[in-house]
VOGU-3710 file (C-alpha; in Angstrom, 3 decimals, decimal comma):
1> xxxxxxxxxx> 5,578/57,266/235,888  8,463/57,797/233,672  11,707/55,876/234,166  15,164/57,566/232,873  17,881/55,846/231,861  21,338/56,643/230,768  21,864/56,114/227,100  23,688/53,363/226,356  27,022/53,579/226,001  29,116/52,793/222,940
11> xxxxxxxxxx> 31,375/49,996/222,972  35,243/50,658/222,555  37,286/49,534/219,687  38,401/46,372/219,409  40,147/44,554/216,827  37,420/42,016/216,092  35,183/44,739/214,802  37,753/45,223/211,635  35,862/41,914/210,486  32,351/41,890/212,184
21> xxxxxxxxxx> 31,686/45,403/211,888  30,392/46,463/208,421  31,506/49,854/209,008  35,064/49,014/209,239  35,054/45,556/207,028  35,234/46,870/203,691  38,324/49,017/204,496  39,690/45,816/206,420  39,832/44,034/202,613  40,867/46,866/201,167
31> xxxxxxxxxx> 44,278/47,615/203,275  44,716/43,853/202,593  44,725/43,641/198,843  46,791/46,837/198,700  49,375/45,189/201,184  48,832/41,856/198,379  49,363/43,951/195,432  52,368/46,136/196,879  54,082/43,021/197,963  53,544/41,173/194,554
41> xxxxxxxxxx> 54,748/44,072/192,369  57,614/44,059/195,462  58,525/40,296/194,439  58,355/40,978/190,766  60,892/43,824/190,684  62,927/42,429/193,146  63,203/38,868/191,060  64,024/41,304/187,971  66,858/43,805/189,975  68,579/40,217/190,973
51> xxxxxxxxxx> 68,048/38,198/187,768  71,646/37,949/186,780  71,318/38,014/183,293  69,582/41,426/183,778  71,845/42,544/186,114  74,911/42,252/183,920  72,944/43,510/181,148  71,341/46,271/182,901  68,498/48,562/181,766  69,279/50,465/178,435
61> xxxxxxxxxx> 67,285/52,631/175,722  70,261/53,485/173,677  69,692/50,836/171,159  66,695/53,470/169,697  69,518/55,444/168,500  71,283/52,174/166,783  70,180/51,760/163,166  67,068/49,395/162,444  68,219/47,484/159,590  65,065/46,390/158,551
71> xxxxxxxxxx> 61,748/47,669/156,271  58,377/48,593/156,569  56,403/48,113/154,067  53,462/50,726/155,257  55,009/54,304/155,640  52,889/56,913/156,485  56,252/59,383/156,621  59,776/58,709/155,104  61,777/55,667/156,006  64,554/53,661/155,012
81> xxxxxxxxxx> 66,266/51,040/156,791  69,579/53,472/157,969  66,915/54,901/160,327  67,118/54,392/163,697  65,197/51,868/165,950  62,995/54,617/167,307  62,158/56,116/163,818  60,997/52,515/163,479  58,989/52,520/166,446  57,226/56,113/165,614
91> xxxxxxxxxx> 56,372/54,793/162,511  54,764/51,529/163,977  52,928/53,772/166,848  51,780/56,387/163,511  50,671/52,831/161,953  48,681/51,559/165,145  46,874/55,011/165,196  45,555/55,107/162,108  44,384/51,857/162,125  42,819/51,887/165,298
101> xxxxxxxxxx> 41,145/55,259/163,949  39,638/54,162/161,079  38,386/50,617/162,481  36,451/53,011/165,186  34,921/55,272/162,717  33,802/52,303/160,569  32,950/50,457/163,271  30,548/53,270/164,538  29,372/53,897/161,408  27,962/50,045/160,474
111> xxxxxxxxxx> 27,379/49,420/164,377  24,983/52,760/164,458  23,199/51,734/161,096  22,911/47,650/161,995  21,770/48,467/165,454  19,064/50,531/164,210  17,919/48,863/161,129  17,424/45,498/163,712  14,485/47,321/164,931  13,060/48,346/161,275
121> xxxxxxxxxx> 9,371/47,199/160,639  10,947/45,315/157,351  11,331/41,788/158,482  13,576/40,954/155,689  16,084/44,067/156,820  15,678/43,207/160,341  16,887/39,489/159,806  19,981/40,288/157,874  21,078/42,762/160,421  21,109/40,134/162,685
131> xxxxxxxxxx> 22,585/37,391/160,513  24,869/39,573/160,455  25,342/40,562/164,111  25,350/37,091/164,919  27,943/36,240/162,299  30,131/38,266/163,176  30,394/38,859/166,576  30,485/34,604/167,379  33,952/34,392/165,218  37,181/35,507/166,354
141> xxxxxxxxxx> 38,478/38,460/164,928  42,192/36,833/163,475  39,871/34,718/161,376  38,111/37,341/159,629  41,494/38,710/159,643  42,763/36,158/157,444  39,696/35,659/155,537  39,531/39,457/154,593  43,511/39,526/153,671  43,219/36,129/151,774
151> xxxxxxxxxx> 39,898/37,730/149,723  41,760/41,139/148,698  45,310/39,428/147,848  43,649/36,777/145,644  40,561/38,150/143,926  41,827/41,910/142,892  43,854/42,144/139,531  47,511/42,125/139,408  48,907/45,352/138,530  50,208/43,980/135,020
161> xxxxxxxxxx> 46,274/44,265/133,449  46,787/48,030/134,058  50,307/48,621/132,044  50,112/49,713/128,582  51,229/47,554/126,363  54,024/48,348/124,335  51,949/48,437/121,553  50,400/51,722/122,971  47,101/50,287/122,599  44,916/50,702/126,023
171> xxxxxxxxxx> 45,261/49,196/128,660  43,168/45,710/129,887  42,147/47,724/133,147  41,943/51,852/133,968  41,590/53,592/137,156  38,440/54,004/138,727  37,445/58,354/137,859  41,290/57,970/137,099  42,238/57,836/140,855  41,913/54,641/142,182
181> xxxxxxxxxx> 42,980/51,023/141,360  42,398/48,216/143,326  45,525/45,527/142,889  46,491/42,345/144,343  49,349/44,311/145,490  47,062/46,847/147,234  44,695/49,489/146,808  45,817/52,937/145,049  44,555/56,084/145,622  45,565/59,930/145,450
191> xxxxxxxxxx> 47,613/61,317/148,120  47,345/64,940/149,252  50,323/67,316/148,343  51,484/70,234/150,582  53,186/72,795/149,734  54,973/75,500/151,999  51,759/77,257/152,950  50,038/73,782/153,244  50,233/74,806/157,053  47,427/77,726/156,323
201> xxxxxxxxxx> 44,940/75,092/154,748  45,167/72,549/157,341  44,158/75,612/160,127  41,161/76,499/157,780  40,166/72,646/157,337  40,414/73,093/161,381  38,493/75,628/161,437  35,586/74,783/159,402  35,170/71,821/161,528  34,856/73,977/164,361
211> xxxxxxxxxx> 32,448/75,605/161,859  30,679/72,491/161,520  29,456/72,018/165,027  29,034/75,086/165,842  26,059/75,106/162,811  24,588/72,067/164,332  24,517/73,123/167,785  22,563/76,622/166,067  20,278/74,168/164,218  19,547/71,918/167,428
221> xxxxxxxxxx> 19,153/75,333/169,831  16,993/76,766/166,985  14,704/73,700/167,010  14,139/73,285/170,845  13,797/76,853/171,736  12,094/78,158/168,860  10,673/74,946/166,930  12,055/75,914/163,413  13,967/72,943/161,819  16,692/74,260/160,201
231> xxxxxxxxxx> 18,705/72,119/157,144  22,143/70,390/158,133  23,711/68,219/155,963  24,425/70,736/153,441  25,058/73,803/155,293  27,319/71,564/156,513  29,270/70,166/153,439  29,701/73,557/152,414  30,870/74,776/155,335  33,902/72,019/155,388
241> xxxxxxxxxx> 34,520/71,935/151,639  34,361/75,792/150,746  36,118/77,712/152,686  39,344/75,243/152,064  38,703/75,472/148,390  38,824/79,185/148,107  41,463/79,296/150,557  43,328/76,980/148,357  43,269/78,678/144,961  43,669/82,162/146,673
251> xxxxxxxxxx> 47,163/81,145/147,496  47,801/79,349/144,413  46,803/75,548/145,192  49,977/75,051/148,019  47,369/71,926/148,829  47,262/69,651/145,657  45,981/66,241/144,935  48,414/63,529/143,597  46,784/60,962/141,789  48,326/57,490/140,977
261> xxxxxxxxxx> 49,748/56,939/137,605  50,805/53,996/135,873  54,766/53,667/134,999  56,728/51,204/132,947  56,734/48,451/135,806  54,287/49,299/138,708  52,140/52,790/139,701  54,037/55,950/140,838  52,753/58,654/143,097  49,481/58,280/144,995
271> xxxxxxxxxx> 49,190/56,059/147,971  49,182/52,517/148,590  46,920/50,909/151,247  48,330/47,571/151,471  46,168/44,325/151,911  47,477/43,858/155,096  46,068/47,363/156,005  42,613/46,942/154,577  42,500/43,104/156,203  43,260/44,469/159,531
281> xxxxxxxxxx> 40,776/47,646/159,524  37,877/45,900/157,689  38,072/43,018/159,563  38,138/45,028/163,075  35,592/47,307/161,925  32,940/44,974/161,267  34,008/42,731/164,145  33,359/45,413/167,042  30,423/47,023/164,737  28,578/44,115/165,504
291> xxxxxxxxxx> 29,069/44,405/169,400  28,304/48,395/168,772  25,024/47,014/167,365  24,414/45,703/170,387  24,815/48,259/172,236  23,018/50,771/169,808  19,477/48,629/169,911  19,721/48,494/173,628  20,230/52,255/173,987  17,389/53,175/171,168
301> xxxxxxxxxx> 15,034/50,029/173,339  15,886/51,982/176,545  14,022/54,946/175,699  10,528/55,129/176,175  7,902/54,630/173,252  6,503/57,675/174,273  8,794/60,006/173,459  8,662/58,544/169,816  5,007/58,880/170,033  5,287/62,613/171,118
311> xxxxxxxxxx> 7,891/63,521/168,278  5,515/62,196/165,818  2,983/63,831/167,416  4,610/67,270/166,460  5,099/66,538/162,929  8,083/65,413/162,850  9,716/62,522/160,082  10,641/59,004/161,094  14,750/60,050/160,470  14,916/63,693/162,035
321> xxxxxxxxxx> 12,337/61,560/165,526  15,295/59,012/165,526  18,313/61,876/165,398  17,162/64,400/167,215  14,511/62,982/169,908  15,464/58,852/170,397  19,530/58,477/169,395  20,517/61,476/172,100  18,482/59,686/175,156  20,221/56,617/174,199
331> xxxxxxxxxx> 23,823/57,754/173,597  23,365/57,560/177,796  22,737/53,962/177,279  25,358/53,601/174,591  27,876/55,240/175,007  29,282/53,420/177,906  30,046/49,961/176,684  31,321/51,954/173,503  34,216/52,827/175,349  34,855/49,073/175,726
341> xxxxxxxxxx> 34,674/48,659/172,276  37,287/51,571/170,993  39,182/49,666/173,724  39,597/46,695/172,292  40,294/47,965/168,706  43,423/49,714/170,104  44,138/46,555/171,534  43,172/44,546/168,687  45,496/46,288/166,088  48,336/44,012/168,092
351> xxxxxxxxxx> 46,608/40,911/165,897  48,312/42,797/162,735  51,338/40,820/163,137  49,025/38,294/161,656  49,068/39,575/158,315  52,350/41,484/158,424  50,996/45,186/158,876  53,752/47,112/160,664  52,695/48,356/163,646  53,625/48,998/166,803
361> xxxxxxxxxx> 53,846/45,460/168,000  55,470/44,722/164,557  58,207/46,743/165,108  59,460/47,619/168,753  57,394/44,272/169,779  58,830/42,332/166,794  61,686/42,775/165,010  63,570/45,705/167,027  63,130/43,280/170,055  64,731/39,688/168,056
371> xxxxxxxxxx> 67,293/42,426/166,832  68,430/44,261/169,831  67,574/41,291/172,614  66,157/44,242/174,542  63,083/42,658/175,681  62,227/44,128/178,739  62,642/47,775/177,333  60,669/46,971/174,359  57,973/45,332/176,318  57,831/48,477/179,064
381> xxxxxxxxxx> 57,540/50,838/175,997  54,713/48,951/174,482  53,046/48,901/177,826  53,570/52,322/178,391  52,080/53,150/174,340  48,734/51,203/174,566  48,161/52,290/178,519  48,859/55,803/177,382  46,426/55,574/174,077  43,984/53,548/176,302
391> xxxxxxxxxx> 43,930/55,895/178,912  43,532/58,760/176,613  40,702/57,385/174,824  38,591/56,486/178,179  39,197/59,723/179,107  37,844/61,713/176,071  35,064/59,358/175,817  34,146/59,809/179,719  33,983/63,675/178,975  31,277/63,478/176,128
401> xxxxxxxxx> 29,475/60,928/178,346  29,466/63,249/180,919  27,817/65,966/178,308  25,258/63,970/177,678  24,540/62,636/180,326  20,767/63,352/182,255  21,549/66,426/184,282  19,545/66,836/187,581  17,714/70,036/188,639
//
């Protein structure tokens, strides 16, 4: 015989469930550090709207319009110190981004190559990379700063060995292919001149980039649909290089190259990267390449030995088995904690104050602050710069990860 029952009946809320019930707990904490974090952000800005110094000083971004007084030594566009304050600051942001840019493509570069040459067969290869991961990676970045920037303002040649003597005999030193000189001063090297239709060859240079991956993606769709390797390094390199050259002279060279030439006293024309510069983007570029390293071996170790096995299976050679069948599993892996490491370049570049590079934190952060005794507007703008540059670069990153990453059917 078969007994019914009424199905038990569910309890009614009560406000001890908020901590013993797992279905409402987590919220329970949440709501509370919300409530925490509103009223600390609450107590800052109210200690700042009745700090009276602030108060009778108030909250003012004029002084960008005020002139800056001052020099930078690194100018990627024109300056002179009549130029406003916020001239200053563009040029210190300019200076942060292409220092932060170049320390990430370096950094990639060696942290890609170190990572996989610590799992080469060659013992003697495979140590060094990790001497040098090791090395690296266990001392603080301002050292190596200071070590780099000490090394290239003390051991290149002062710029008086490359003067001619009055004499007009030659010189004690010549450029390098008559572009380059490397001085205690700073390294020389040609400078790109545009013309009025410069405009036209920078969209073509565009362009053939565009040109560039589309040819790889052809190559890698013609080699997994169809199996026929296709060549791509120099389809490549002649599909960036050529079409700008031809461009070029078609229009009658708007785009031309100015190389560094010696004058009576010091070089004219050209560009100088300063030791400061080449301190601060060697030092952060093999810093975070060994972290990158890192990162690289564990993505290439993540992916199984069989898939290696299978490309060699096929026929395929040792280089095209690691770029085309192991690196693109482990960019999954990878790709990640590389986020972390453009990261903290961008936020690295800050150490440049170090070795007097002029950026961001140089400027606005430095000397337009002790100038202007605007802290808190200079502090809120570099905040809002490296959150905005941050932000941008997790978010460009997180969209490639998502392209690669495994796709479920």
């Amino acid at each position: 015989m078969t007994t019914m029952s009424d199905p038990p009946r569910a309890d009614g809320f009560r406000v001890s469930k908020l901590i013993n019930d797992t279905r409402y707990r987590s919220y329970t904490f949440q709501f509370i550090a919300l409530v925490l974090l509103i009223l600390g952000f609450g107590w800052l800005i109210n200690n700042a709207i009745n700090n009276p110094v602030l108060r009778e000083a108030g909250i003012d971004f004029t002084f960008l319009q005020a002139p800056a007084g001052y020099d930078i030594n690194q100018q990627p566009i024109s300056y002179d110190s009549q130029d406003t304050h916020l001239r200053a600051t563009i040029i210190g942001a300019i200076n942060t981004l292409i220092v932060a840019f170049l320390a990430c493509v370096t950094a990639t570069i060696l942290g890609v190559i170190a990572g996989v040459l610590r799992l080469s067969n060659n013992w003697i290869i495979k140590k060094l990379m990790a001497v040098y991961v090791e090395l690296f990676r266990n001392i603080p970045v301002l050292i190596w700063i200071i070590i780099i920037f000490t090394v290239a303002a003390n051991t290149f040649p002062p710029i008086s060995e490359f003067r001619i003597p009055r004499d007009g005999s030659d010189p004690e030193r010549g450029l390098l292919f008559g572009m380059f000189a490397a001085t205690n001063q700073g390294v020389f090297i040609p400078r790109l001149d545009f013309a009025e239709q410069g405009w036209i060859i920078a969209a073509v240079a565009l362009a053939s980039v565009a040109g560039v991956f589309c040819w790889r993606a052809f190559a890698r769709k013609e080699l997994y649909e169809k199996g026929r390797e296709l060549p791509v390094f120099w389809p490549s390199l002649l599909i960036l290089i050529l079409p700008v050259v031809i461009v070029n002279f078609a229009l009658g060279s708007p785009v031309g190259i100015e190389n560094p030439e010696m004058g009576r006293f010091r070089f004219e024309g050209g560009f100088l990267l300063r030791p400061s510069l080449i301190s601060l983007w060697f030092a952060l570029s093999v810093y975070t390449g060994a972290f990158i390293a890192e990162n690289v071996r564990a993505g290439i170790l993540a992916v199984s030995k069989g898939q290696t096995e299978a490309a060699a299976a096929l026929g395929l050679r040792p280089g095209r088995i690691m770029s085309l069948v192991v690196l693109p599993q482990a960019l999954r892996v990878i790709i990640p904690p590389l986020i972390s490491q453009y990261l903290n370049i961008t936020k690295n570049t800050s150490l440049a104050i170090a070795v007097g590079y002029m950026d961001l934190t140089g400027t606005l952060g430095g000397i337009t602050l002790n100038q202007t005794g605007r802290a808190l507007e200079c502090i809120l703008l570099l905040m809002l710069f490296y959150l905005t540059f941050s932000l941008a670069i997790s978010a460009i990153m997180n969209i490639y990860n998502r392209s690669v990453a495994l796709k479920e059917r």
